[in-house]
C-alpha positions in Angstrom: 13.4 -25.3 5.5 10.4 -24.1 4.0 10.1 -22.6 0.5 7.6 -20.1 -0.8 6.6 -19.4 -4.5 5.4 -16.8 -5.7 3.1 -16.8 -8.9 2.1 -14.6 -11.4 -0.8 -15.5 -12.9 -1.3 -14.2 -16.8 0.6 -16.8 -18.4 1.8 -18.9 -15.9 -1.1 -20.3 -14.0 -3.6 -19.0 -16.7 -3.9 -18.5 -20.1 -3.0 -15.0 -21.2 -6.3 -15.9 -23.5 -8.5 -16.5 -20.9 -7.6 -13.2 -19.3 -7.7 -11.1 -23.4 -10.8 -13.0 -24.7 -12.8 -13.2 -21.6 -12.0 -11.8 -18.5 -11.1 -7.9 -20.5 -14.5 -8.1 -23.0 -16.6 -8.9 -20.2 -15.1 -5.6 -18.3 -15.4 -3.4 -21.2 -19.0 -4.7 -22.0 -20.8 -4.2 -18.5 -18.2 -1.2 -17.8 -20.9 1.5 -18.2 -24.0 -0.2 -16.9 -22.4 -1.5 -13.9 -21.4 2.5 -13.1 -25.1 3.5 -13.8 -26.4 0.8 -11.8 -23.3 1.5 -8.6 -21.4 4.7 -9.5 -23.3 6.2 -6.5 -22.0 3.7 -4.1 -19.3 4.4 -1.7 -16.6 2.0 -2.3 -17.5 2.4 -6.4 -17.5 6.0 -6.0 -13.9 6.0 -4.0 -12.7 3.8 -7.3 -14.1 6.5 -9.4 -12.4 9.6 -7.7 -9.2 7.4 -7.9 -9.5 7.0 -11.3 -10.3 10.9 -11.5 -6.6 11.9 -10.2 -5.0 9.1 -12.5 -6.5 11.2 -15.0 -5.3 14.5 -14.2 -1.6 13.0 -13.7 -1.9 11.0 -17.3 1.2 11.5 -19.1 -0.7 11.1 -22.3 -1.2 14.1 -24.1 -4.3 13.0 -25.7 -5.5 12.3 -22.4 -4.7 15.9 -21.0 -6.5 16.8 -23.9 -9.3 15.6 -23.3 -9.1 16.4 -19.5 -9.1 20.1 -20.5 -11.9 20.1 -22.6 -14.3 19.2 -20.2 -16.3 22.0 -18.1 -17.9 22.4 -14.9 -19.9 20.3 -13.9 -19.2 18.4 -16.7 -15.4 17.2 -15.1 -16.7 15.2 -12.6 -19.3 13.5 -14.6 -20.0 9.6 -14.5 -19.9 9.5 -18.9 -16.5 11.4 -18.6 -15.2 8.5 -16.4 -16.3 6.1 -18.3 -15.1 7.5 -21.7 -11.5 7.4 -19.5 -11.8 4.3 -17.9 -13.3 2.5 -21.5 -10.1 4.1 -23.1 -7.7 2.1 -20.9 -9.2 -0.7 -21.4 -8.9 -0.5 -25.4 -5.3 0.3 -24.7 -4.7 -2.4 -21.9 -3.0 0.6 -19.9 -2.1 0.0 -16.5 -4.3 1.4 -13.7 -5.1 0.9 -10.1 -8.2 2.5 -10.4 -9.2 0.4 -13.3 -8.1 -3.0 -11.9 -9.9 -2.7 -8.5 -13.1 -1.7 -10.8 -12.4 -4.9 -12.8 -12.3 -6.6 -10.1 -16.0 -5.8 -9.4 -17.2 -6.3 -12.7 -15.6 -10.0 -12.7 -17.2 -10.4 -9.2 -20.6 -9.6 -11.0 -19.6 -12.2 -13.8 -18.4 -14.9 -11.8 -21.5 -14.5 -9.3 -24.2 -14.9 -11.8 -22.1 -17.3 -13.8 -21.2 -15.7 -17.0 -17.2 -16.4 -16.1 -16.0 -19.9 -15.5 -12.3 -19.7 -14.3 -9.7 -21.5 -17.3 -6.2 -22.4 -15.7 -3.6 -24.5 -17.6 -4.4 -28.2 -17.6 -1.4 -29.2 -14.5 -2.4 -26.3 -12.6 -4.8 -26.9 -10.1 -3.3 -29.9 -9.4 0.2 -28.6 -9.0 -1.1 -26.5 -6.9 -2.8 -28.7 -4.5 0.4 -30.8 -4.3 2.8 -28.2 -3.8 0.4 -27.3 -0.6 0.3 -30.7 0.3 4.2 -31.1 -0.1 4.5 -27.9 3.0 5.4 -25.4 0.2 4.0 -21.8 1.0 2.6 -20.2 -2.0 1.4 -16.2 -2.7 0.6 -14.3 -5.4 2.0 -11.2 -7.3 0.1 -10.0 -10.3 -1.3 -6.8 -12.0 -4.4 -7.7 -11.4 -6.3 -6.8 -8.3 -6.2 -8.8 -4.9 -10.0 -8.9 -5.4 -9.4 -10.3 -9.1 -6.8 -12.6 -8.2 -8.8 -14.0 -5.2 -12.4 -14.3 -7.4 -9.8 -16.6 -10.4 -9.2 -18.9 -7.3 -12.5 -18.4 -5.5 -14.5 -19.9 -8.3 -12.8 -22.8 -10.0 -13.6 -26.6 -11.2 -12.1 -28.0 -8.1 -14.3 -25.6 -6.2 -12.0 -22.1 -3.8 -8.9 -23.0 -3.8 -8.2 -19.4 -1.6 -7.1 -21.3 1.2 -4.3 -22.9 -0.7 -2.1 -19.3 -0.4 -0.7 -17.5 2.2 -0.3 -14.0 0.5 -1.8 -11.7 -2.0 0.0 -9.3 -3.8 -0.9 -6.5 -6.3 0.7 -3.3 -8.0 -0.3 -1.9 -4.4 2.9 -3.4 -3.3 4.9 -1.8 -6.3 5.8 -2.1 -10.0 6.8 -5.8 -11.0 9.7 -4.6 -13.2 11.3 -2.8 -9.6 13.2 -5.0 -7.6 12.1 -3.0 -4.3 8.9 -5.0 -4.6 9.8 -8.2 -4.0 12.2 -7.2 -1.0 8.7 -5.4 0.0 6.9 -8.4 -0.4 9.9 -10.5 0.9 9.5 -8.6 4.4 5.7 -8.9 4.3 6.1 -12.9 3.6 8.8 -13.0 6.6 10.5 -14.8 4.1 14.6 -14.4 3.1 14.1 -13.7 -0.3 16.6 -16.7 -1.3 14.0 -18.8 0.1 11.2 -17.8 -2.5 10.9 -18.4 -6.1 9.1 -16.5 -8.3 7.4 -17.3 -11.2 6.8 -15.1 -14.4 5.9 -15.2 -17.9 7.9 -11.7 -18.5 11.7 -11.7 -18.6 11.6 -8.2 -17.1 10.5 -8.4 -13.6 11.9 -12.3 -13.4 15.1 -10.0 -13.8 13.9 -7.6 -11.6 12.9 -10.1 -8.6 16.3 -12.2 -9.2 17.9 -8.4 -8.3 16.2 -8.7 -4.8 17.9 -12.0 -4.3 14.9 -14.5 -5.3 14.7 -17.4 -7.4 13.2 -17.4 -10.7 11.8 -19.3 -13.0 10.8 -18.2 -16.5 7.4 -19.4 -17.8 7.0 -20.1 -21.4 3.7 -21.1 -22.8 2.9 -20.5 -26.1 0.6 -17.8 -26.7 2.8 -15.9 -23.8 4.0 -12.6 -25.5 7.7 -12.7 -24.3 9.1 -15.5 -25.6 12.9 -14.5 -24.5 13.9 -16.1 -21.4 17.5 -14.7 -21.4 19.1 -16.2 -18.5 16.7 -17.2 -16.8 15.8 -21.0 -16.1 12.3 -22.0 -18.2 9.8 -23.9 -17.2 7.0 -24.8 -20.6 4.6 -26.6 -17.1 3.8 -26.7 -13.8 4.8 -29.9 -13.8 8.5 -28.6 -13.9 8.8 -26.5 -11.0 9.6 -29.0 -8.1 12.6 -30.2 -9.9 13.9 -27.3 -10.7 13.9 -25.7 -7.4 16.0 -28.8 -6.5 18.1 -28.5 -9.3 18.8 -24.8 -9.6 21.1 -23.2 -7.7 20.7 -19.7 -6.6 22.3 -16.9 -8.9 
């Protein structure tokens, strides 16, 4: 019967450095060019407008603040935005405005060669077997289907895209509520028993093991949840076969 897993990326398939120390400065340093130079265009100005109504419906009051004290014409100005958009950044807030922009900024970096993807040391490999082996793997991470799909587009062993069979963002729903994965369960045509997930954060391997999937709890150093609970660990890829085979399901 086939299995799927499903992987998080951020400190499970990648360093969480990679992502803080490379993939976030590059964002917040080419942020405001990159709207000067494409604010205008369609699909960058659809982002913007996005990220417009995430701003009125911030449930930061500082953030309201600021809202209010802009004026006509002045509210729907490209410097505005930015300040917004550069302000989540700082904060790491989450935003789906803010991710799919990311994920044209890293397109930009990866392109011209300023980003080389970094993946722990067993993971390209483990990936390539676990395809090889008939095992049907997707993604679920905060990041953007366009991010997600540029990390595996451009890596040492060259795209390793056609290695998955699903991509899935906070489009499909928070990662703490277990009516994602049932969502992404459906979408995989997959009983959820059938998949494991695999996370570096306790919380949504508790909320996926709600819907019924497997989980496995990745801890790497560096990883800033470092409490399993219950959960069965995993400290490599390496691991993940056997466990599977091992593991019964809670």
């Amino acid at each position: 019967m086939t299995h799927y897993l499903l992987l998080d990326i951020e400190g499970t398939t990648c360093p969480i450095s990679f992502v803080a120390e490379v993939l976030f400065p590059y964002a917040s340093q080419h942020l405001a060019f990159f709207l000067q130079e494409h604010g205008e265009e369609p699909e960058i100005a659809a982002i913007l407008e996005a990220a417009w109504k995430e701003w009125e419906q911030d449930p930061d009051p500082s953030q309201q603040g600021k809202l209010r004290e802009l004026e006509e014409p002045k509210r729907g100005s490209l410097q505005a935005i930015t300040h917004y958009l550069q302000d989540l950044i700082d904060a790491d807030r989450k935003s789906t405005a803010l991710k799919d922009l990311q994920g044209h900024l890293w397109k930009q970096g990866f392109q011209c060669g300023a980003i080389q993807a970094e993946f722990y040391p067993e993971t390209i490999r483990c990936l390539q077997e676990w395809h090889q082996a008939g095992v049907q793997l997707a993604v679920y991470s905060s990041g953007s289907i366009q991010a997600q799909q540029l990390l595996y587009g451009h890596t040492e062993a060259g795209d390793l895209r056609g290695l998955f069979c699903g991509w899935f963002d906070t489009r499909t729903g928070n990662k703490k509520e277990a009516s994602s994965y049932t969502t992404i369960s459906s979408q995989l045509q997959c009983e959820p028993q059938r998949i494991t997930f695999i996370s570096d954060s306790s919380a949504e391997c508790d909320a996926a093991e709600s819907a019924g999937l497997r989980v496995l709890f990745s801890l790497r150093t560096g990883n800033p949840d470092q409490d399993p609970g219950q959960h069965t660990v995993i400290t490599s890829l390496d691991q993940v076969m056997a466990t599977i085979n091992t593991t019964p399901q809670r």
